[in-house]
C-alpha positions in Angstrom: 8.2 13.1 -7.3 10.5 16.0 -6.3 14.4 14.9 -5.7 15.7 15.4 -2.4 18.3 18.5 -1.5 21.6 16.7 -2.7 19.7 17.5 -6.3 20.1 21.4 -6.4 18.5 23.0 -9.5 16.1 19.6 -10.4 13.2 20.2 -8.3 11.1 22.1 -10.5 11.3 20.3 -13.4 8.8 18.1 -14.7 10.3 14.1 -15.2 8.3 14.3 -18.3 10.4 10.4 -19.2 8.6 9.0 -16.1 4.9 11.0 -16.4 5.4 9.4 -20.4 6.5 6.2 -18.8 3.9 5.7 -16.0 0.9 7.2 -18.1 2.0 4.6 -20.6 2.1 1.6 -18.5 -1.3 2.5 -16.3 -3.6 3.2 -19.8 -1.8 -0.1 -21.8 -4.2 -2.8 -19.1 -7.3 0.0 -19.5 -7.0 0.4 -23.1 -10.7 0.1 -24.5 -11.1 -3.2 -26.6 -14.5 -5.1 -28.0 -15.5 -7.3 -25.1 -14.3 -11.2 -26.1 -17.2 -12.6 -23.9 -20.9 -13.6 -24.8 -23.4 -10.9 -23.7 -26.5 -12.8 -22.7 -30.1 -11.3 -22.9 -31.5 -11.6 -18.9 -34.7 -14.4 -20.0 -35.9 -17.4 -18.2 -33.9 -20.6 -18.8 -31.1 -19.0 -20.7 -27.8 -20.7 -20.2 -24.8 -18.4 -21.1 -22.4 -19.6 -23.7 -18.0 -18.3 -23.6 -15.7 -16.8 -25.1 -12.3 -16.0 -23.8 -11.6 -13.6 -21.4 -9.6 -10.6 -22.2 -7.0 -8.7 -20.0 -9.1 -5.8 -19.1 -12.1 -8.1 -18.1 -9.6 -10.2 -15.7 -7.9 -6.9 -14.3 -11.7 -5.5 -13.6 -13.1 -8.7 -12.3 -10.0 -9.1 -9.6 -10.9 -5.1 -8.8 -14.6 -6.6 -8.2 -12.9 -9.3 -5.6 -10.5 -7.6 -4.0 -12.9 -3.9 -3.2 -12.8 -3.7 0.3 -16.3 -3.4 0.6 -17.1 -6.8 -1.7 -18.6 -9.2 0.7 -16.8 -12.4 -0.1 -17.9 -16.3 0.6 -16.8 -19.7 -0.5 -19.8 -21.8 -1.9 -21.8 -23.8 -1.8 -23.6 -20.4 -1.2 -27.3 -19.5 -0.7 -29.0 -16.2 -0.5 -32.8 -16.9 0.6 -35.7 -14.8 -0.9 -35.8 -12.4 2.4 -32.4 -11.6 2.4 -30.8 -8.8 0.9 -26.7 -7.8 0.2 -26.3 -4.2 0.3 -23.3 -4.2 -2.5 -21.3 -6.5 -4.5 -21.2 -10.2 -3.8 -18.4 -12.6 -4.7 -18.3 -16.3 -4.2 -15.5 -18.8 -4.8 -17.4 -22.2 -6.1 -20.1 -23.7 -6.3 -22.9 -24.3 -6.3 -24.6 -20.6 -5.8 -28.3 -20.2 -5.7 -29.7 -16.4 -5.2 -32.9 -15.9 -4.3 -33.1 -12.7 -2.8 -31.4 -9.2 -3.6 -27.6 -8.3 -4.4 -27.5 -3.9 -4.8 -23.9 -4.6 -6.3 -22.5 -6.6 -9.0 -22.2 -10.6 -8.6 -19.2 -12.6 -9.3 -18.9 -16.4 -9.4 -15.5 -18.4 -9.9 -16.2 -22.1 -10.4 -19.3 -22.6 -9.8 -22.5 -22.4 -11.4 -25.5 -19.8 -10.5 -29.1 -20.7 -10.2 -31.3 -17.1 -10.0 -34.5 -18.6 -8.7 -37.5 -16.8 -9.5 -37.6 -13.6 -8.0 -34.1 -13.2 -7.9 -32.7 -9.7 -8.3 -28.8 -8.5 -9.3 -28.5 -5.0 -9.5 -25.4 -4.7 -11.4 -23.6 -7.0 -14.1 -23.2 -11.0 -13.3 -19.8 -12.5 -14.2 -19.4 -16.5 -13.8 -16.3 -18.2 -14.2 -16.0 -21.9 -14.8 -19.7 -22.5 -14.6 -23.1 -21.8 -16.6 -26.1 -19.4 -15.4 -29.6 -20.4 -15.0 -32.4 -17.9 -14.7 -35.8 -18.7 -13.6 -39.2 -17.1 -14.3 -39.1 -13.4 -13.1 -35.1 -13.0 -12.2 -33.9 -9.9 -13.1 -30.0 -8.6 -13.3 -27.8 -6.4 -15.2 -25.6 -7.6 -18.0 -25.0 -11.5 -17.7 -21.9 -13.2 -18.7 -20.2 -16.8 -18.3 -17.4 -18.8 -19.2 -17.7 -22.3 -18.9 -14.3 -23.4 -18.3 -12.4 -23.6 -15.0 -10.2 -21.0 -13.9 -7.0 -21.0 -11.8 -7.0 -18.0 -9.6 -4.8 -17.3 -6.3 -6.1 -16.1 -3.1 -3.3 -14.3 -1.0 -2.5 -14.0 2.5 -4.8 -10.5 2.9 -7.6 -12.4 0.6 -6.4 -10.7 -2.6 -7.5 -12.5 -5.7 -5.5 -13.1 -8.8 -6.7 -15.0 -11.5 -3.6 -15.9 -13.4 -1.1 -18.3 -11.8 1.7 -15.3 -9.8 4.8 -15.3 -11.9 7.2 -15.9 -8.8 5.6 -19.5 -8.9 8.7 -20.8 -11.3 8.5 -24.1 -10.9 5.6 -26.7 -9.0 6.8 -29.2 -7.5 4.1 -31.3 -5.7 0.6 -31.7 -5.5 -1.6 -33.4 -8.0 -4.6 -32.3 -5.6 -3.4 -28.4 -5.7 -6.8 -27.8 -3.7 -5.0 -29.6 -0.6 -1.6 -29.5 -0.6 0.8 -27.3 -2.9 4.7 -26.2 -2.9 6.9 -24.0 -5.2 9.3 -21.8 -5.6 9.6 -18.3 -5.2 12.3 -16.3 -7.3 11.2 -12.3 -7.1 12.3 -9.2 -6.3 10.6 -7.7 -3.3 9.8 -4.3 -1.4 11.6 -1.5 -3.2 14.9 -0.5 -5.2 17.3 1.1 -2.7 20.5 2.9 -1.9 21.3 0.4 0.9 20.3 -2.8 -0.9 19.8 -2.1 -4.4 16.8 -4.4 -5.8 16.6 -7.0 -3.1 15.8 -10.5 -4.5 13.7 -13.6 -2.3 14.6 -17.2 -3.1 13.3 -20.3 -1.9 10.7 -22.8 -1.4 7.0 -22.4 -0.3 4.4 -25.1 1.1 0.7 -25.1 1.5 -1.5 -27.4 3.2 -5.3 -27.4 3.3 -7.2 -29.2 5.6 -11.2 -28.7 6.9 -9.8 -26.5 10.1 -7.9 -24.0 7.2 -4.8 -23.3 5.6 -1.2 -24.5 6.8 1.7 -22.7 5.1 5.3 -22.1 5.8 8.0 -20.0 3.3 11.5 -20.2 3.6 13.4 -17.8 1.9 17.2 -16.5 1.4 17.4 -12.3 0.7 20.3 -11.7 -1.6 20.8 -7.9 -1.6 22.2 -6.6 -5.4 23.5 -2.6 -4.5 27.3 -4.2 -4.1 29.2 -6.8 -5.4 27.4 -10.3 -4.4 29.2 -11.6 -1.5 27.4 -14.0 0.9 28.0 -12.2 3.9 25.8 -10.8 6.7 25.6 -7.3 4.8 24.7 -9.0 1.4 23.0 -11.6 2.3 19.7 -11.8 4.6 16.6 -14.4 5.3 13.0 -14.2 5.9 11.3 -17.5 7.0 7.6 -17.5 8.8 4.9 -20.7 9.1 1.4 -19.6 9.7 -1.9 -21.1 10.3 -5.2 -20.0 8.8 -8.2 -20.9 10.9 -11.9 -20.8 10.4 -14.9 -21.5 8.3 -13.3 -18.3 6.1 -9.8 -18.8 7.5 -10.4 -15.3 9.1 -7.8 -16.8 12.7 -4.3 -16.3 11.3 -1.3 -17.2 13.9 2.0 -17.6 12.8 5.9 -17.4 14.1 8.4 -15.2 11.9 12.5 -15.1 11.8 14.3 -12.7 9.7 17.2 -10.6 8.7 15.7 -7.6 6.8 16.2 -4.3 5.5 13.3 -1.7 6.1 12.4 2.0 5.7 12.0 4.2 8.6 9.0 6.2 7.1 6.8 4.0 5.0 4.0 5.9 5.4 4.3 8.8 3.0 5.3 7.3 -0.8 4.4 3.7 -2.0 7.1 1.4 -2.4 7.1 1.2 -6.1 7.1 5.0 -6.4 10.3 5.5 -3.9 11.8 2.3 -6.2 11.1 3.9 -9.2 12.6 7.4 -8.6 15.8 5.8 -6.9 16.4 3.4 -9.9 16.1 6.5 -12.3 16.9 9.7 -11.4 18.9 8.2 -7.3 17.1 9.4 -5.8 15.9 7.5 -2.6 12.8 8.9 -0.9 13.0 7.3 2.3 16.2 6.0 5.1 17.1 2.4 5.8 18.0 0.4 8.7 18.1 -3.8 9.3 15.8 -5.8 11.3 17.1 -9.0 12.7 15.3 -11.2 15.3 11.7 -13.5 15.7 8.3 -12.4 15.8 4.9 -14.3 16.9 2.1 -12.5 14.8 -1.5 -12.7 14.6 -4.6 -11.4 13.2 -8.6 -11.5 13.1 -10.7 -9.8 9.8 -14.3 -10.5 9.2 -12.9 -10.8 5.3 -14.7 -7.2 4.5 -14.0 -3.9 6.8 -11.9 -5.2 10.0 -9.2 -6.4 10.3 -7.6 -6.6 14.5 -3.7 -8.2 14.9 -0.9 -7.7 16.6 2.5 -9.1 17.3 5.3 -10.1 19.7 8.8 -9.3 18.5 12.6 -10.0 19.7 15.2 -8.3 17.0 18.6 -6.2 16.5 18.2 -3.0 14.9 21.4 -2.2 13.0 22.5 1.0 10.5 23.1 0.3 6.8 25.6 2.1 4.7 25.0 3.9 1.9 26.4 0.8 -1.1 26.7 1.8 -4.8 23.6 0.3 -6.8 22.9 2.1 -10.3 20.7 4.1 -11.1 19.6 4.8 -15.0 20.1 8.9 -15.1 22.2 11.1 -12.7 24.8 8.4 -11.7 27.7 10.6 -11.5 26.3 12.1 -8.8 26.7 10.7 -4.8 23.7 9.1 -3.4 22.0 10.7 -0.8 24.2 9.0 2.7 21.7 6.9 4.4 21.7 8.0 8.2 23.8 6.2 10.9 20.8 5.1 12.8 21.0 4.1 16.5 22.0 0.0 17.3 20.0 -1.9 19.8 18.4 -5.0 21.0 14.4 -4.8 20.9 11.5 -6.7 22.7 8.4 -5.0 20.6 4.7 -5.2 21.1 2.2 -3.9 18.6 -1.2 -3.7 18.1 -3.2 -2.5 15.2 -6.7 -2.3 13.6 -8.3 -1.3 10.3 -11.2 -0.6 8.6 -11.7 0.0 4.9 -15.3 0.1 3.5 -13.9 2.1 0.0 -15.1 0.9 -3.2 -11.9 0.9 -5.1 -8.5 0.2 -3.2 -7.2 2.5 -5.9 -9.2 4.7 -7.1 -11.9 5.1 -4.2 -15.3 6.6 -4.9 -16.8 6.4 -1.6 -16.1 4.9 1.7 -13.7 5.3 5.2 -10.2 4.0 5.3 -9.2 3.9 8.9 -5.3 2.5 10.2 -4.3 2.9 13.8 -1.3 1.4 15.6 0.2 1.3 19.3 4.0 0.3 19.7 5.6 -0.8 23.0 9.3 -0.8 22.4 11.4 -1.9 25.7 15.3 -2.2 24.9 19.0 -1.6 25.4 20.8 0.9 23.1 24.3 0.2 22.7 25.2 3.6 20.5 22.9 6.7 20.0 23.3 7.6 16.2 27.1 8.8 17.8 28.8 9.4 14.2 25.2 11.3 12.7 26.7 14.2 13.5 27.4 16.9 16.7 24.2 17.5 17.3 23.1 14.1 18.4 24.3 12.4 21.9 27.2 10.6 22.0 27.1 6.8 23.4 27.9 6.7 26.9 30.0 3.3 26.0 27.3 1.2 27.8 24.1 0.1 26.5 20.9 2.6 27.6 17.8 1.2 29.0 15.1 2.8 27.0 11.4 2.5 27.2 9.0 4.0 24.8 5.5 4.1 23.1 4.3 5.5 20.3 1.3 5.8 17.7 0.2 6.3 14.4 -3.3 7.1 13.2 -4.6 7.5 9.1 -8.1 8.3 8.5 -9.3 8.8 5.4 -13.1 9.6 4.0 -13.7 9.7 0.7 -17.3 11.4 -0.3 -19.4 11.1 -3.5 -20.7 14.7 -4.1 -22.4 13.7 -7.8 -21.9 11.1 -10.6 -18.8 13.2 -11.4 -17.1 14.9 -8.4 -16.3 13.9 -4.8 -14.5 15.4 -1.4 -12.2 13.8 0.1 -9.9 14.3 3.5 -7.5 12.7 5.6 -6.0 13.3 8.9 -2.3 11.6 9.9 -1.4 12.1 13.5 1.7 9.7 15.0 4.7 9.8 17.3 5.8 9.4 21.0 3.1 9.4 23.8 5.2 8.1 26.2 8.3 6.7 28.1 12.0 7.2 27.0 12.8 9.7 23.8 12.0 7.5 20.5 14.6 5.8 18.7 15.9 7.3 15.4 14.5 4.6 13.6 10.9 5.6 14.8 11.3 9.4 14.0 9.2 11.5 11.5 9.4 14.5 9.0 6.4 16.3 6.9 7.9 17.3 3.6 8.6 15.9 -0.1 5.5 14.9 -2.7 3.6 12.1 0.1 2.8 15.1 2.8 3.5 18.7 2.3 4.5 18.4 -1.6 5.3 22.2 -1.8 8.5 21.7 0.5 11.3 20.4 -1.0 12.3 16.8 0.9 14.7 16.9 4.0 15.2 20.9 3.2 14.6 23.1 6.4 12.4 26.0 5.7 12.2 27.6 8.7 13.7 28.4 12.0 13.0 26.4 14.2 12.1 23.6 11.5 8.6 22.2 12.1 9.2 19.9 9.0 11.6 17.9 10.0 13.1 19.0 13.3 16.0 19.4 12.8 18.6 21.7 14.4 21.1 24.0 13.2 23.9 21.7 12.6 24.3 19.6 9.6 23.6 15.7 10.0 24.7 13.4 7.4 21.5 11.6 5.1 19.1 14.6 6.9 17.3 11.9 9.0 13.7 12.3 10.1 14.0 13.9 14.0 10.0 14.8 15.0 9.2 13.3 17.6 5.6 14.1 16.3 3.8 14.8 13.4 0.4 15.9 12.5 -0.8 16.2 8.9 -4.8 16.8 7.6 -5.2 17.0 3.5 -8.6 18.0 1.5 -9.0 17.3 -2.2 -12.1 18.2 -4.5 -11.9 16.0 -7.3 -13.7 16.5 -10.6 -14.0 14.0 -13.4 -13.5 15.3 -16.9 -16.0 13.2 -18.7 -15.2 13.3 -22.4 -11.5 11.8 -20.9 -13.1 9.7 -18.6 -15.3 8.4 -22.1 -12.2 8.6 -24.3 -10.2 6.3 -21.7 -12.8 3.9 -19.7 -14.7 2.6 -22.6 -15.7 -0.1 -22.5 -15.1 -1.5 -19.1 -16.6 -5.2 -17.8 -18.2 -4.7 -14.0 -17.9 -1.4 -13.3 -21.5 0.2 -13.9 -19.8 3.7 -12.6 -17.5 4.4 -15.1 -15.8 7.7 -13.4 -13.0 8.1 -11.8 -10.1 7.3 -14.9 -9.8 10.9 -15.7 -10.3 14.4 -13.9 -8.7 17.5 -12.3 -7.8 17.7 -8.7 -7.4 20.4 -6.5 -5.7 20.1 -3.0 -5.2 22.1 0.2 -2.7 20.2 2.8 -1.6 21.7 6.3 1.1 20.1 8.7 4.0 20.6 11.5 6.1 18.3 13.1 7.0 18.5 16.7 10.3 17.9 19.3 8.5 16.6 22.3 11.3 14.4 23.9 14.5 15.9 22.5 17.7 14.3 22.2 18.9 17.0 20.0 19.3 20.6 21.0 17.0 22.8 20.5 17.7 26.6 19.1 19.0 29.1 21.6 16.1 31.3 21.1 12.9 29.7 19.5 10.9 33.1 18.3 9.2 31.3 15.8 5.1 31.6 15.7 3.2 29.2 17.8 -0.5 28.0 17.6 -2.1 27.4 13.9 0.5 29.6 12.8 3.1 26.8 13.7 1.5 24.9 10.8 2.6 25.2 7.4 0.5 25.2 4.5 0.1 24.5 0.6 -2.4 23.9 -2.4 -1.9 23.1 -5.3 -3.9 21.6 -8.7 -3.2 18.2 -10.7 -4.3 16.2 -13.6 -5.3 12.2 -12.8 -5.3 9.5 -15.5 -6.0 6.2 -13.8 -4.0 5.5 -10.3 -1.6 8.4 -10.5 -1.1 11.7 -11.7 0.9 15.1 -12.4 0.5 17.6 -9.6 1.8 21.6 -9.1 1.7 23.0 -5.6 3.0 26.3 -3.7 3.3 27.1 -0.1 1.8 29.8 1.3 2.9 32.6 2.2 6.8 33.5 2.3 7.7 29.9 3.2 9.1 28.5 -0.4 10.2 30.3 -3.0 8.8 28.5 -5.7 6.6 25.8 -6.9 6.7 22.4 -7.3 5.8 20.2 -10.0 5.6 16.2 -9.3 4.7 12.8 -10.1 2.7 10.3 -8.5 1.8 6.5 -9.9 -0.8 6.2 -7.2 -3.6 9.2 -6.3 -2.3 11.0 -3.4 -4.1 9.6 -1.0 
């Protein structure tokens, strides 16, 4: 990950601490050990025996669960003779009887599995607090059990974990956990920051399970470490929400939110623990800040695979952040980076979203689409206009400003299996305003740093007029995000390099495609931003180049190990002077 500007000299070295760091951390779950479970031989009658499961087979069996294209169920389960699932199967208890086909692997967490005669798994079997009985003429991959019980966690987004989450500190009621449950919750959430430091959630959260669903309601206190820890409306924050799970697969969910919460302006571009990570080392704080305070009313509908449809209704304040004074473990003589002075208002907020994510692997995807799009409706009152950002903004008229606005944002991603070693993959990013009033600060974008253009360095202007980031001539404290529009397509060829991929992915438990943990990338990305709406001033004379020339381009090549990798790219043409080396913990997209 490249620093931002404030970093002169440092953006073309390589953070070999953190590449040394990361690769560590990602290879130590994967490391290749002798499989601690019993290996049964597929014959008729054969009951599996147990060992104990090892950390590699737990890490691999939740990757099995949580695949967005596992179909999941809750048992008792059936599949009849004529029927047929076209990839892996999970099932949470019991009892499971398959009579027909599964083309994927088959996971079963207490329960036990009948394969009736006839039966056919295509991949490996895994059961999980239950025992495995095969009739005449079943036929799967390689079968294992363990007879003991398991405690596992299902999530909010139907993400399984199978040991107990360590924020659960202490349990405080229900003997029956499978009906009603409460704990506590002591963890540090989202991301490291200059504005908050390492935000930390405490306080109590109930469950209660009843035919119809899941009842559940968290109540939490934010205590924000980047100062000293006063309890005061700047240090300290809350985030409280009761929801209701409905359904046969609890696939309704309605609930009502209140909050005081700090969040990032572009989200879109790095991950959360990668933004953390390079602000805790090296300060340096990929993305802008700015709190949230009001109520929501949310809901959503998934089918538990592919879709998932919500939207919500929201009332809130939107407030700036200063820049406070958190550490950081290298560079801390130097200033942070000033978070912007964003514009203050009172919100009413519509959204609505949809999804659809048929990849194999959340993280390291093999096949599959991954599509996000979003409409916002934002109708409010500004009371100040980002007035002390700097001349180039408007100032506040001293009254509050009726605006009305909408915007969107779009992802798709395909990701295409070429052979057993090497896919294409693409993805197009379009959002901004469509409509209304100019967009809030808060809802601005830019194209540059190591999550979009990586061969620009972040919040630098490369050109005149900037298409990166839209901004004008004069300087603006923090270099906020000012595109009213931005539109971004990437293409990578990936290639696996197998005696790696051998060397680092053996043995593995349910994964009968054992790519993918080691290979050479190579990456073409093209982008511009846009002013459609302007509240800043454009340049006197824009003699720039217009059309597909507007864009600007780079490629580059990487090495991957696992989830992340080290990357080298270089604009083309005249456009940067050098090239940049970075880091990513998670593939680029």
């Amino acid at each position: 990950m490249t620093p931002p500007p404030h970093a002169a000299g440092t953006t073309r070295r390589v953070r070999t601490l953190v590449a040394a760091v990361a690769l560590a951390a990602g290879a130590a779950p994967l490391a290749a050990q002798e499989p601690t479970w019993s290996r049964c031989d597929p014959r008729p009658g054969r009951t599996c025996g147990a060992r104990a499961l090892s950390r590699a087979e737990r890490a691999e069996l939740e990757a099995l669960y949580n695949a967005p294209a596992t179909r999941r169920e809750r048992g008792p389960f059936a599949l009849p003779a004529d029927s047929v699932v076209r990839g892996a199967l999970a099932v949470l208890g019991g009892p499971v009887r398959i009579a027909g086909r599964v083309e994927g692997a088959l996971l079963v967490l207490n329960g036990d599995l009948t394969l009736e005669a006839g039966a056919v798994v295509a991949g490996e079997v895994a059961v999980l607090g239950g025992r495995v009985t095969q009739g005449e003429g079943a036929r799967t991959g390689p079968l294992r059990s363990e007879p003991d019980s398991v405690a596992y966690d299902v999530d909010d987004d139907d993400r399984l974990a199978l040991e107990r989450r360590a924020d659960e500190v202490w349990r405080l009621l229900g003997r029956d956990e499978r009906r009603v449950g409460a704990s506590m919750r002591l963890a540090a959430v989202r991301t490291y920051n200059r504005v908050e430091g390492w935000p930390i959630e405490l306080g109590p959260r109930l469950r209660w399970r009843a035919g119809w669903g899941t009842l559940g309601a968290d109540a939490f206190v934010v205590l924000r470490t980047g100062d000293r820890l006063r309890l005061d409306g700047e240090h300290v924050g809350h985030d409280a929400r009761v929801e209701a799970r409905l359904g046969r697969r609890e696939a309704v969910r309605v609930g009502v939110r209140a909050y005081d919460v700090v969040v990032p302006v572009e989200a879109w571009q790095l991950s959360a623990v990668e933004s953390g990570l390079a602000s805790f080392l090296f300060r340096s704080d990929y993305r802008d800040h700015y709190d949230r305070h009001g109520v929501a009313l949310e809901g959503a509908w998934s089918d538990l695979r592919a879709w998932r449809i919500g939207g919500a209704l929201r009332r809130e304040d939107w407030r700036p952040r200063r820049t406070l004074a958190p550490l950081s473990l290298f560079r801390s003589d130097e200033p942070w980076r000033p978070n912007p002075q964003f514009d203050a208002g009172e919100w009413t907020i519509g959204t609505v979203g949809v999804s659809y994510d048929t990849r194999t692997d959340p993280l390291r995807p093999r096949t599959g689409w991954w599509l996000q799009g979003s409409y916002e409706l934002g109708d409010g009152r500004q009371e100040t206009l980002a007035s002390d950002a700097g001349p180039g903004l408007l100032p506040a008229t001293g009254d509050a400003l009726a605006v009305r606005y909408g915007r969107v944002e779009f992802d798709l991603r395909r990701y295409t299996r070429l052979s057993p070693s090497s896919q294409l993959n693409a993805r197009l990013f379009a959002a901004g305003w469509v409509h209304g009033d100019p967009l809030p600060l808060q809802r601005r974008l830019s194209l540059s740093g190591p999550g979009a253009l990586s061969a620009f360095d972040f919040r630098t202007p490369v050109t005149t007029p900037d298409r990166l980031h839209c901004l004008p001539d004069v300087a603006i404290p923090g270099a906020p995000a000012l595109c009213d529009r931005a539109l971004l397509l990437s293409v990578d060829y990936r290639r696996d390099i197998r005696w790696l991929v051998d060397l680092l992915d053996a043995p593995r438990f349910v994964r009968t495609d054992r790519s993918g943990a080691a290979g050479w990338v190579a990456f073409v990305d093209a982008g511009r931003g846009w002013l459609a709406n302007p509240r800043v001033p454009r340049p006197a004379t824009d003699d720039g180049p217009s059309g597909l020339r507007a864009f600007h381009a780079s490629a580059g090549l990487g090495l991957e190990l696992y989830q992340g990798g080290v990357y080298v790219a270089k604009a083309f043409g005249a456009q940067s002077a050098g090239v940049n080396v970075f880091l990513r913990l998670v593939r680029r997209f």
